[in-house]
C-alpha positions as CSV (number, residue, x, y, z in Angstrom):
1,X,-49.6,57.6,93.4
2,X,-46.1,56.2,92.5
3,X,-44.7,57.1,89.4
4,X,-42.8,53.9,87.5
5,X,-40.3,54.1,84.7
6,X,-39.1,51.3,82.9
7,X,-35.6,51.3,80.9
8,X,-33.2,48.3,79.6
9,X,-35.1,46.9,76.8
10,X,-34.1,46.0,73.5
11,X,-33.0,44.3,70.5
12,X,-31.2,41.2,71.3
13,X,-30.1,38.0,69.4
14,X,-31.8,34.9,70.3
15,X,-29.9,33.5,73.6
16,X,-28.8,36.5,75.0
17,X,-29.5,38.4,77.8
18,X,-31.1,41.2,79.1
19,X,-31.7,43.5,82.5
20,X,-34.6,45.7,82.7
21,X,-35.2,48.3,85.3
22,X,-38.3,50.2,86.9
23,X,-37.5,52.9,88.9
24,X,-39.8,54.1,91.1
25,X,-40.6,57.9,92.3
26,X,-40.5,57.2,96.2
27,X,-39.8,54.2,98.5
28,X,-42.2,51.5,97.8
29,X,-40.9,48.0,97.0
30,X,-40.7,47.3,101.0
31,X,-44.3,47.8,101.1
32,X,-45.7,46.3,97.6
33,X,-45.5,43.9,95.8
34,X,-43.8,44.3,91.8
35,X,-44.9,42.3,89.0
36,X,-43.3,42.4,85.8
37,X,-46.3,42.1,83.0
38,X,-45.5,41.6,79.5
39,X,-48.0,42.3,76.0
40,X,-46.9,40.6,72.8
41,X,-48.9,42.2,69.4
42,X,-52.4,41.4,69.2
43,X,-51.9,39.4,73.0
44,X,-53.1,39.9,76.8
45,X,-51.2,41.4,79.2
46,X,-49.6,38.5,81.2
47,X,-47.8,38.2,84.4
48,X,-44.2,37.3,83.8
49,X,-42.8,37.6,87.7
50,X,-43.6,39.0,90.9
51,X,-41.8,40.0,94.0
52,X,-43.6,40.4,97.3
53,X,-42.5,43.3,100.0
54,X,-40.9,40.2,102.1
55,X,-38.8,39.0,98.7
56,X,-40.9,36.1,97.9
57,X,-40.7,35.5,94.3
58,X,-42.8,33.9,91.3
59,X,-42.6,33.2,88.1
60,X,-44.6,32.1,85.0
61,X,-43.4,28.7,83.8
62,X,-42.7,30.4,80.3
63,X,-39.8,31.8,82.2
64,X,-38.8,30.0,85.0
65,X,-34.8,29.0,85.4
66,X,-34.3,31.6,82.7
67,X,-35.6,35.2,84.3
68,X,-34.8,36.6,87.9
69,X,-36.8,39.5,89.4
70,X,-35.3,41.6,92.3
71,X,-35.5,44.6,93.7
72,X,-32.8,47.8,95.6
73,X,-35.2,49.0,98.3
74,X,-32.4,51.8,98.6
75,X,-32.3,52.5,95.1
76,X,-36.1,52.7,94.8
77,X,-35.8,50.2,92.0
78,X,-37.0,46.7,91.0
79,X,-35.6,44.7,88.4
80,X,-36.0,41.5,85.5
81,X,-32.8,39.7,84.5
82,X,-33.2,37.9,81.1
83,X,-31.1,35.4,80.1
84,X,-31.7,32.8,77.2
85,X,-34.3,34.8,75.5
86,X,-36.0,33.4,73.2
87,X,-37.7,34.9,69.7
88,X,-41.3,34.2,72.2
89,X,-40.3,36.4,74.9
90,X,-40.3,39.4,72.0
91,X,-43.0,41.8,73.8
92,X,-43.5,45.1,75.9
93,X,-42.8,44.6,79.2
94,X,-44.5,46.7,82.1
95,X,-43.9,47.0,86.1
96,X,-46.4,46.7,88.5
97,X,-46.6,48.3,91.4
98,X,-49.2,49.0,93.8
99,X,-51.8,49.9,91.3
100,X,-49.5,51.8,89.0
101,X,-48.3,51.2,85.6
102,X,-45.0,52.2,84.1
103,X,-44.6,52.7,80.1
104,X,-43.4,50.1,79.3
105,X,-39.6,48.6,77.6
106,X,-39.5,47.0,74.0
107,X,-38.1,43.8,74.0
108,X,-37.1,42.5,70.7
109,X,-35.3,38.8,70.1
110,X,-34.5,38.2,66.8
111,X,-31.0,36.9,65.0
């Protein structure tokens, strides 16, 4: 089992930006898939972004043109740029990764 931490969340002012990370405890990302999941209070857990092993990506229309997932296969670590945020994208965000969760990063965006 891979062990996932998540770091680079936040409080940040309506239109700015963010990058969060989730390192990983071994090589993985050229194998798996990531997905990026996020859980506002009292909502589901929903799929943000994913990244297949082959560097496909996919977004949810929420935040498409405004996030960008990638990955550092050598750094063992994925990655969700944020830009525009919005006071909606206020949630904890989680990394997927072959069946493993991280801990999840606060992100809050509020003026």
């Amino acid at each position: 089992q891979v062990q996932l931490v998540e770091s680079g969340g936040g409080l940040v002012q309506p239109g700015g930006s963010l990058r969060l990370s989730c390192a990983a405890s071994r090589s993985i990302f050229s194998v798996y898939a990531m997905t990026w999941y996020r859980q506002a209070p009292g909502k589901q857990r929903d799929v943000v972004a994913t990244i297949t092993s082959g560097g496909s990506t996919n977004y949810a229309d929420s935040v498409k043109g405004r996030f960008t997932i990638s990955r550092d296969n050598a750094k063992n670590t994925g990655y969700l740029q944020m830009n525009s945020l919005k006071p909606e994208d206020t949630a904890v965000y989680y990394c997927r990764v072959a069946g493993s969760w991280g801990q999840g990063t606060q992100v809050t965006v509020s003026s």
